[in-house]
N, C-alpha and C positions, 0 to 999 in steps of 0.2 A: 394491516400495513398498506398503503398508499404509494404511490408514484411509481419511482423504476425499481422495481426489486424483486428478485429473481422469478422467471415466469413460471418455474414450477411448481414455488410456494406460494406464491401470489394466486396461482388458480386452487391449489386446497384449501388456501384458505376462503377462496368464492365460493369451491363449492359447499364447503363446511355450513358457511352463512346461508346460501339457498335453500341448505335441506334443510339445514335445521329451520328456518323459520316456516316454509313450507310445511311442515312437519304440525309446526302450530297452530296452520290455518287447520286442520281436518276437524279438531275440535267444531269451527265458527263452521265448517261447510255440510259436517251434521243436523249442526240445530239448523243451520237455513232449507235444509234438504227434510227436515221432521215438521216446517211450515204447512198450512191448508193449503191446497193446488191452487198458483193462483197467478197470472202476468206478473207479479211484484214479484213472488219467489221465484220464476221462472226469469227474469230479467238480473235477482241476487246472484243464483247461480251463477249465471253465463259470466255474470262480472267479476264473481270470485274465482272462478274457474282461472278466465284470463289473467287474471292477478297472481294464484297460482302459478299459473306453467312461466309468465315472463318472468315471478321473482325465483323460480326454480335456476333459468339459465345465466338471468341479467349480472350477478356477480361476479363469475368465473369468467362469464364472455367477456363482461366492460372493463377486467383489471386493467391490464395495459393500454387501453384507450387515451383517448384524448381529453381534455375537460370538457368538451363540447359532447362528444358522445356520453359522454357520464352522467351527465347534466340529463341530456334526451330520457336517457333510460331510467333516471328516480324520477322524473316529470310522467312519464309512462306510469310508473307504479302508484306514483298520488294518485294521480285521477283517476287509475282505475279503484282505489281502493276508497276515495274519496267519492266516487260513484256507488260505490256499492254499502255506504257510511248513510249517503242520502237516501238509499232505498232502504234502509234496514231499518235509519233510525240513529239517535245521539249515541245508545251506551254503546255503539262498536265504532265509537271515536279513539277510543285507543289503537286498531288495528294499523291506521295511520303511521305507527312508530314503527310496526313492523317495515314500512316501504323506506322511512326516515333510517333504520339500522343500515341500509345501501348505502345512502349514504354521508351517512358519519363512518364508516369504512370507506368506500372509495371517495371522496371526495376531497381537497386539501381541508382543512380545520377553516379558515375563514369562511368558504363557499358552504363548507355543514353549516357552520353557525348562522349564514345568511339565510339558508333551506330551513334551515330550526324555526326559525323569527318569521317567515313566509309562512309557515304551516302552523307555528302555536297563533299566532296572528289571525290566521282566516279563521282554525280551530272557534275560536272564541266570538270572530263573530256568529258563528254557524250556532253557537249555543244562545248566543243571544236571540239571532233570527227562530231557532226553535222554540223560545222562550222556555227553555227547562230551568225549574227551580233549583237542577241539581248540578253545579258546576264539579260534579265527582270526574264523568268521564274526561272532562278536560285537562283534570288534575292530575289522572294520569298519565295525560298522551304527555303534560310536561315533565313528569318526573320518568318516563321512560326518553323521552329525548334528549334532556340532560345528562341523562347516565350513557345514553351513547353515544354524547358528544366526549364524554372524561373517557368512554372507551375508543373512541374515536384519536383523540389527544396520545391517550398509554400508545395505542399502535403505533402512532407517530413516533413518539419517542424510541419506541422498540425498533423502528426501523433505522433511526440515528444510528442506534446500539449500533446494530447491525452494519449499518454499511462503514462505521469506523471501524470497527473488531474487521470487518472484513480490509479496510486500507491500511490497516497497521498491519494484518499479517501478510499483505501484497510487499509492503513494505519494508517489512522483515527480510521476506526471501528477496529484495531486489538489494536488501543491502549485506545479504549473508554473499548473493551471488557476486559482489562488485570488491568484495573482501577476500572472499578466493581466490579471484583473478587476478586483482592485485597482488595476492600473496605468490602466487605462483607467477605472476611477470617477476618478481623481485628474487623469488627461490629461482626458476629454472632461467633469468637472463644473467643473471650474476657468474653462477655455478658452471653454466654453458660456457659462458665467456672464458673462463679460467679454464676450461677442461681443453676446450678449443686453442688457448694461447700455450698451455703446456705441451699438449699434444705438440704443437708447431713447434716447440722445444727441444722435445725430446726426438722427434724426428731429426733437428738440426744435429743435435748429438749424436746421433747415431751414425748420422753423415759424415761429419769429420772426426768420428770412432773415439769417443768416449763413451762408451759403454757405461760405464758406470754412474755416471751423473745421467742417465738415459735415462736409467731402472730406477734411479731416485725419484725422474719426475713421473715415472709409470706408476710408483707407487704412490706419489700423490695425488694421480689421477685415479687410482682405486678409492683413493682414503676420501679423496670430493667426491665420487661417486656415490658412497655409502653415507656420505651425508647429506648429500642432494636427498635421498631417497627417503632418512630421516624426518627432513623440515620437511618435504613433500608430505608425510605422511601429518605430520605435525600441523601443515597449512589448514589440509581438509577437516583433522579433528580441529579445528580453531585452538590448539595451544603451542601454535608456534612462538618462544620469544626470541628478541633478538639482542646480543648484545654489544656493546661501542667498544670492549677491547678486542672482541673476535672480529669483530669486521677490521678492523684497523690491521690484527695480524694477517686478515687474510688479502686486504688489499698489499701490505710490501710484498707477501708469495705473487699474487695475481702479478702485480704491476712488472716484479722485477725479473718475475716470467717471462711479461713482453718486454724484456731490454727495456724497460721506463724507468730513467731514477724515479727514487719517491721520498719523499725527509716531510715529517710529522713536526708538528708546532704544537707547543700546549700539553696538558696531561687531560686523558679523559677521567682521569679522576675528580679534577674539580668541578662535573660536568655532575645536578645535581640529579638525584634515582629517576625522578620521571619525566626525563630527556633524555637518557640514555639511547632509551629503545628509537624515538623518531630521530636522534640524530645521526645513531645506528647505520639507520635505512637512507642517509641523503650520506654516508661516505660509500655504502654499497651501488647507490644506483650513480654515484659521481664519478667512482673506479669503473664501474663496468663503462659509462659510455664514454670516459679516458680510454681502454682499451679498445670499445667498438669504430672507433670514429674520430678520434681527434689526432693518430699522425704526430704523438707526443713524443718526448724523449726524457720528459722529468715532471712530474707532479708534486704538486706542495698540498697537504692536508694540515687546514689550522684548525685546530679547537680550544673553543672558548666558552666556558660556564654558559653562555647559552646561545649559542652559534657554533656551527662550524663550515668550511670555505674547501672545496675543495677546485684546483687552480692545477693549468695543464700549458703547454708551452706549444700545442699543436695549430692545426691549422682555423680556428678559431670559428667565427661565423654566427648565426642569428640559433637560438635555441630552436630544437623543431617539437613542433607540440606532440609526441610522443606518448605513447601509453606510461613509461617510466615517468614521466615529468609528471604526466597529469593523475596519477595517481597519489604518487609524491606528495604533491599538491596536498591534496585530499585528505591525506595524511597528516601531514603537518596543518592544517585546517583545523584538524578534528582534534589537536593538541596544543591550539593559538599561536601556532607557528607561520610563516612566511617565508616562502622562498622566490629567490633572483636567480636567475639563469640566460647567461648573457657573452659576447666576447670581454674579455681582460683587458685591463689596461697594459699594453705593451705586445698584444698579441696574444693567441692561446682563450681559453676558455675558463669559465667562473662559475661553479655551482654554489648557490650559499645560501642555509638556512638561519633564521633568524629567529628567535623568539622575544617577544619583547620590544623596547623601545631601541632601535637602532644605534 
């Protein structure tokens, strides 16, 4: 694998590559070490030697590198191996591939393949200039460099894998986490709102001593209670649904809690199965910010096979781009819906989903 990707697999797999080809020179630094005592062998050594220890470190160290350093450090390993090719002789023209596997691992695929063409290139004049009859070793150093160029490519590819597998499940969680939140502004701003308007209810009753309608809405505030806790529970396992005739019953409680008239236009029954649920969620989030903020005294809720309008007689003004609106949004987005959010003709406030051609 090649470029940015994670540095602590990126160096096992350098070091993987050093030992092991390392591992392969002890073979060639044998026979060059079982040579007659000579300046030649004694100049083999030192050149294989060096070859050795930099292709030990040079993978691990150059991963995250730059192209430029990358570059530095396989130009290091040809020449030294390419040096010790000229002192030994043609048939250890293959060891050349060894320094060439650096890289066709770090290097992008065009700059191997230009390194490939550079080195089978010179390869072949150097077999010329030797005049050997036997174009064997050359034949190899090509067919070991092409094979690590197709391995060169695979890691490539592997590393796509990789870095998509890893943004789809970044992606996942950023969209499991935005689904939560969502759900939980929609469960606990709804639920609060109505808990909070009854509550101011049933205190009022209690003040001018009606008891009994007090305990009515005490009891509804337990009964929202334990359904708050419900859909809360329901949000987090992801099988919260929601549905267009509970919302609608529970906006006339909510609304007529806060002193708001409210009158229903339409039957959500012509409303067909899968709009239900999104237009659900634009009468829930239109009643709560009826009750949060609009100073209403009557709301009208239309519904229509595929729209619905929710419409308030308060003190009107510019939408504020709000968590509820903009998730809303989102919402209905992700079910080819449209929503307007805007003051009324005539005063008052307009939430209105749309799906479809207007």
């Amino acid at each position: 694998m090649r470029g940015d990707m994670g540095l602590g697999v990126g160096r096992k797999w350098g070091i993987a590559i050093g030992v092991f080809f390392t591992v392969m020179l002890i073979p060639v630094g044998l026979d060059t070490w079982h040579e007659p005592a000579s300046p030649r062998r004694i100049i083999a050594m030192a050149l294989l030697l060096a070859y050795a220890a930099v292709y030990l470190v040079t993978p691990s160290a150059l991963w995250r590198r730059g192209l430029a350093v990358k570059l530095t450090g396989v130009t290091i390993l040809l020449t030294l191996v390419a040096g010790y090719v000229t002192v030994r002789g043609l048939p250890w023209l293959p060891l050349i591939g060894y320094a060439f596997a650096v890289a066709a691992v770090l290097l992008p695929i065009r700059w191997a393949a230009g390194v490939a063409a550079v080195v089978l290139s010179a390869a072949a004049v150097a077999t010329v200039i030797w005049s050997s009859s036997s174009w064997e070793p050359w034949t190899t150093l090509l067919i070991i460099v092409v094979d690590l160029l197709l391995v060169g490519m695979l890691m490539t590819s592997n590393k796509a894998l990789f870095q998509a597998r890893h943004e789809l499940a970044a992606r996942a969680v950023s969209d499991e986490r935005t689904r939560v939140a969502r759900d939980l502004h929609d469960v606990l701003g709804h639920t609060l709102t109505t808990l909070t308007v009854k509550s101011a209810l049933a205190q009022r009753l209690l003040g001018t001593g009606q008891p009994d309608r007090a305990g009515r809405e005490l009891a509804d505030i337990e009964h929202l209670s334990r359904q708050a806790l419900v859909e809360l529970r329901a949000t987090v396992s992801g099988h919260r649904q929601v549905s267009l005739d509970a919302e609608l019953a529970g906006a006339r409680i909510a609304l007529e809690a806060g002193q708001i008239g409210v009158r229903v236009i339409g039957d959500p029954a012509v409303v067909p199965a899968h709009l239900r649920e999104p237009l659900a969620y634009v009468v829930r989030e239109g009643v709560t910010n009826v009750l949060r903020h609009s100073g209403a005294t009557t709301c009208e809720i239309v519904i229509a096979p595929d729209s619905v309008q929710v419409t308030d007689d308060g003190r009107g003004g510019a939408a504020e781009p709000g968590n509820g609106l903009t998730g809303l949004r989102q919402r209905l987005a992700g079910s080819g819906g449209a929503l307007a959010a805007g003051p009324a003709d005539g005063g008052g406030f307009r939430l209105r989903a749309q799906f479809g051609a207007a």
